[in-house]
N, C-alpha and C positions, 0 to 999 in steps of 0.2 A: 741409512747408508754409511757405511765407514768410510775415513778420511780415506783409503787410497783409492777405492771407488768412485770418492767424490769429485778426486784428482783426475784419475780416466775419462771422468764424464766430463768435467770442464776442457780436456786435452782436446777430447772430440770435437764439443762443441767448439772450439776453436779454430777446428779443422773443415769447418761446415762449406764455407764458403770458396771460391775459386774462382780462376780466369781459364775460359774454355782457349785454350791454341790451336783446337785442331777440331773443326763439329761443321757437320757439311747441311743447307739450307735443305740443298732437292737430293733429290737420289737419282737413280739412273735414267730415269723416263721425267728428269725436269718436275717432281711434281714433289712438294713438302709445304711445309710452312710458311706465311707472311714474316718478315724480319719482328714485324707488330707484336705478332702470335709469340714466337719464338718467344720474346722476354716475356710477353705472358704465363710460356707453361716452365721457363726457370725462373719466373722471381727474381726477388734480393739477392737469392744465393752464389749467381753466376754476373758478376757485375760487369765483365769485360769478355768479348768473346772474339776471335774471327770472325769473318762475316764471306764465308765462298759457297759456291755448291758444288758440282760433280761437272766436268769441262766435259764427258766421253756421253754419249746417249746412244741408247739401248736400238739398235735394229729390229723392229716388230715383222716381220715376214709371213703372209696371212699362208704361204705355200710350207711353211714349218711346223705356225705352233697353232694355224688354223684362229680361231675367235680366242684365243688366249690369250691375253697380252702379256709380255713378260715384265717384269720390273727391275730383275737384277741380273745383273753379267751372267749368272751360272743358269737362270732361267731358260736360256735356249744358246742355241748353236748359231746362232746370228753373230754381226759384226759391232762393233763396239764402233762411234764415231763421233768426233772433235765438235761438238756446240758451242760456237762462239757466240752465242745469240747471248749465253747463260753470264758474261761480265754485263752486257747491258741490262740483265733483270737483276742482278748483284747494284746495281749503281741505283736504277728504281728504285728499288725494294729499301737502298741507304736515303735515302735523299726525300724520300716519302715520312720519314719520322723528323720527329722536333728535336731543336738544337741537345736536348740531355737525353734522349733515345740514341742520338746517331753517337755521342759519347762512349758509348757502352760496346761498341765495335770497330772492329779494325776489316774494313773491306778486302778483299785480294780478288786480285786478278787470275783466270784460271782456264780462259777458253781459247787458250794457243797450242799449236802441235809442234813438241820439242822435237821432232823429226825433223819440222821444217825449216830450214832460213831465213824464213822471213817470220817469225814468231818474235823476234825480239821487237821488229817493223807494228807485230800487232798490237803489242804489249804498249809501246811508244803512243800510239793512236788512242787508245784507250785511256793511259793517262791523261791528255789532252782532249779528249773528248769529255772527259766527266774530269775538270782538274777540281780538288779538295774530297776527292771523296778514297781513292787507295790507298790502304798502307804497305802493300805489297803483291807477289803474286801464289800460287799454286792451291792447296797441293797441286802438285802437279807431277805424274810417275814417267820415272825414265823405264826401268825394269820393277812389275810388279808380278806375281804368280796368278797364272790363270788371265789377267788383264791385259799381259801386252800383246797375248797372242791372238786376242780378237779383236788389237784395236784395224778398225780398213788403213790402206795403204802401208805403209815403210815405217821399219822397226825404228823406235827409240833406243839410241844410245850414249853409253856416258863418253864415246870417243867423235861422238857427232861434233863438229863445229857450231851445228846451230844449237848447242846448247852452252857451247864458250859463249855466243852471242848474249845469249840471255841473261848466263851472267853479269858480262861486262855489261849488257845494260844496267840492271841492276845497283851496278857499283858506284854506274854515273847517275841514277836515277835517287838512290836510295832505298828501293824495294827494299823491303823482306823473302825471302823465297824460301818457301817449304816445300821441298824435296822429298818423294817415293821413290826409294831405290831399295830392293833387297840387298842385302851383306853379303847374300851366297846364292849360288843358283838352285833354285827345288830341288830336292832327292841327291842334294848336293856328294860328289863322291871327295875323299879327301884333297885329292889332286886338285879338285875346282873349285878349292872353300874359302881361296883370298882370292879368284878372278874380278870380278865385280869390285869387291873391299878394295883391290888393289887401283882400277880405272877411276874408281869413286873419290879415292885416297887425291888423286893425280890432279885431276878434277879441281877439286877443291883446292889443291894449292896453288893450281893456278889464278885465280879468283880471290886475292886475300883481301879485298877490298869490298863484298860481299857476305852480306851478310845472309849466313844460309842451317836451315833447321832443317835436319834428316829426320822425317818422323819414321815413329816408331823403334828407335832406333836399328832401322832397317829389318825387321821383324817381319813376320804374317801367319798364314795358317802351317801351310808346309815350310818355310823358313823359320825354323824355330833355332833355339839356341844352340849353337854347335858350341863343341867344349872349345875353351876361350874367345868366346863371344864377347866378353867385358874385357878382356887383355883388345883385343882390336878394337874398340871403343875407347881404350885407354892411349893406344896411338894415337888417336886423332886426340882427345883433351890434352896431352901431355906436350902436343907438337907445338914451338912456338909461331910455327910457320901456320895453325890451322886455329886459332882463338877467336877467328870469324865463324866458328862452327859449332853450333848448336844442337840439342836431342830434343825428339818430345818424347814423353810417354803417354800413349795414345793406343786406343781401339783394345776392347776387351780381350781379343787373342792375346796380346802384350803381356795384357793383367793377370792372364793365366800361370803363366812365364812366372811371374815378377814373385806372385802368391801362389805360387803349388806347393813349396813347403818351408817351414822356417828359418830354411837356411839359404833359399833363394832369395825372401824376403831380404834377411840380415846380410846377403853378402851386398842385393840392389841398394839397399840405404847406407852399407859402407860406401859405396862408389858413388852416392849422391852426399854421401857426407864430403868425401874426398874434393869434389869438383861441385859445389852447389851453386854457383852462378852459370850451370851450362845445358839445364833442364828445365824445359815447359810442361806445364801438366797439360794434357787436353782429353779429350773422351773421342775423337769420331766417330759420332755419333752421325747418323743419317735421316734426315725427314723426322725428323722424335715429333712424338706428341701427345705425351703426359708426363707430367715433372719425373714419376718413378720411372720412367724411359732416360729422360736428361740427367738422372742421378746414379744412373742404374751403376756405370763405368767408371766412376769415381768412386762410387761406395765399393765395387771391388778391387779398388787397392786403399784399401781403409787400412788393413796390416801393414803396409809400408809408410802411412803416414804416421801412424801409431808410432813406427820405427823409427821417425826422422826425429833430431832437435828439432823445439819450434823455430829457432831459427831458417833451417835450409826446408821444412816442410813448405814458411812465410815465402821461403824467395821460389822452388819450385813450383807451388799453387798458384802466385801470384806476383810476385817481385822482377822475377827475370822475363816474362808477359812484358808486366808495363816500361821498364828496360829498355827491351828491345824495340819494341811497339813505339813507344812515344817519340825514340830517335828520329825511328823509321818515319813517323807522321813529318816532324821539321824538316828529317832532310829533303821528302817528298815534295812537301809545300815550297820548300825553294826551290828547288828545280823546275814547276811546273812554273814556277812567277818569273824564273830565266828562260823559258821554253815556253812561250802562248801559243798553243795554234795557230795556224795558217786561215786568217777568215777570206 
């Protein structure tokens, strides 16, 4: 092996390891992995992770898909609907491991409907009912493509009040809250390519006391990169009014994006060179279960880590994770020891 091969290889292997931000337990019909299992099929490699699963469940309708059961939103024509049941199997499933398992994750809260008004009411109850175990809440999607149009009842929005609520809970609570919102609307025409960007923008500044992570940096299948997509990303890092606000990079559509070709690669690791304390890495991942499943989304942005200093590859893989996260744990644990439930 020659010295600069041998260098590549130790860069890599340097790069082995990670903190998941964004990896969801169950998937849409409730059904995945034990929290147990989970660090079983990642190992050493993944030492810190979230800890949520999927808030919406799947409509099975025997008059649709007949003995079929679907498993994923696009599976059938059915209604997508709010499982609160799924923070009290999150709190189980934490609480069920020993003191250096539960270590290794950061719980959230995720079975509220940001339609309603009284979602911040639920969020409150849930901390108090399991205190020491949240570090925050979501994902949780205001506007997502294809998902918020099957969720039942009243659309999510970024101009709903009950979703100022949830922040300002948040603020006073110390959550973390990771945010689904697209930057633009599907089949987006020029005219409607900052709507969304613009409410989201709004949003967020009202809230500066919250601490809040847009995953994917608003990304998905059909929301793909419109030209200056990183210049409105750069609005919000560059605003002093929005340093409460955080990206991940997350879900292999992303990774497409990020790695299609050398120059998308080189321009994403200038802009994480530019701002490296403002990016989580995470996979969301869904129900995985085998390690090359739990690896699969990381090793395809292997090019972009190639691309970072070890410095801001250190803090995006894992640095601005434990950051955020660990704050989020004390200021939680205060709160709930000023706030005991009502017995």
């Amino acid at each position: 092996m020659t010295m600069a091969a041998a260098i590549t290889s130790m860069g890599a292997a340097a790069q082995d390891d990670y903190y998941d931000g964004h990896v969801h337990l169950t998937n849409y019909v409730q059904e995945g992995l034990t929290a147990r299992e989970y660090l079983d099929v990642v190992g050493e490699r993944v030492r810190r992770s979230v800890l949520f699963g999927i808030p919406l469940q799947m409509h099975w309708s025997h008059r649709v898909t007949g003995n079929i059961a679907p498993t994923y939103y696009l599976d059938a024509d059915t209604d997508l609907y709010y499982y609160s049941f799924n923070d009290a199997y999150i709190a189980q499933q934490y609480m069920s491991l020993t003191e250096s398992e539960q270590q290794r994750f950061e719980p959230m809260i995720t079975g509220f409907n940001p339609a309603d008004s009284y979602a911040a009411d639920h969020v409150r109850r849930v901390l108090q009912t399991f205190p020491g175990v949240f570090s925050g809440i979501g994902e949780f999607t205001i506007h997502k493509e294809f998902v918020s149009a099957k969720v039942a009842g009243d659309v999510a929005s970024l101009l709903d009040p009950a979703v100022d609520k949830i922040f300002e809970f948040c603020a006073e609570s110390g959550l973390v809250a990771i945010m689904h919102n697209d930057i633009h609307m599907p089949f987006v025409k020029p005219e409607g390519r900052r709507v969304y960007f613009e409410q989201a923008k709004a949003l967020l500044k009202r809230h500066p006391d919250a601490t809040i992570i847009w995953a994917h940096t608003g990304l998905g299948r059909v929301v793909q990169p419109v030209e200056g997509h990183l210049a409105m990303i750069e609005e919000i890092l560059a605003d002093p009014e929005l340093e409460h606000v955080y990206f991940d990079l997350s879900w292999s559509e992303v990774a497409k994006y990020v790695v299609a070709t050398p120059e998308t690669t080189r321009l994403t690791a200038a802009f994480l060179e530019k701002y490296p304390d403002r990016f989580l890495m995470g996979t969301d991942n869904v129900a995985l279960d085998t390690p090359e499943a739990a690896y699969a989304v990381y090793e395809s942005y292997r090019p972009l880590w190639n691309s970072l200093s070890p410095e801001t590859s250190e803090l995006v893989r894992k640095g601005n994770f434990a950051r955020v996260f660990d704050q989020a744990a004390k200021d939680v644990r205060a709160w709930e020891k000023a706030n005991p439930a009502r017995r």
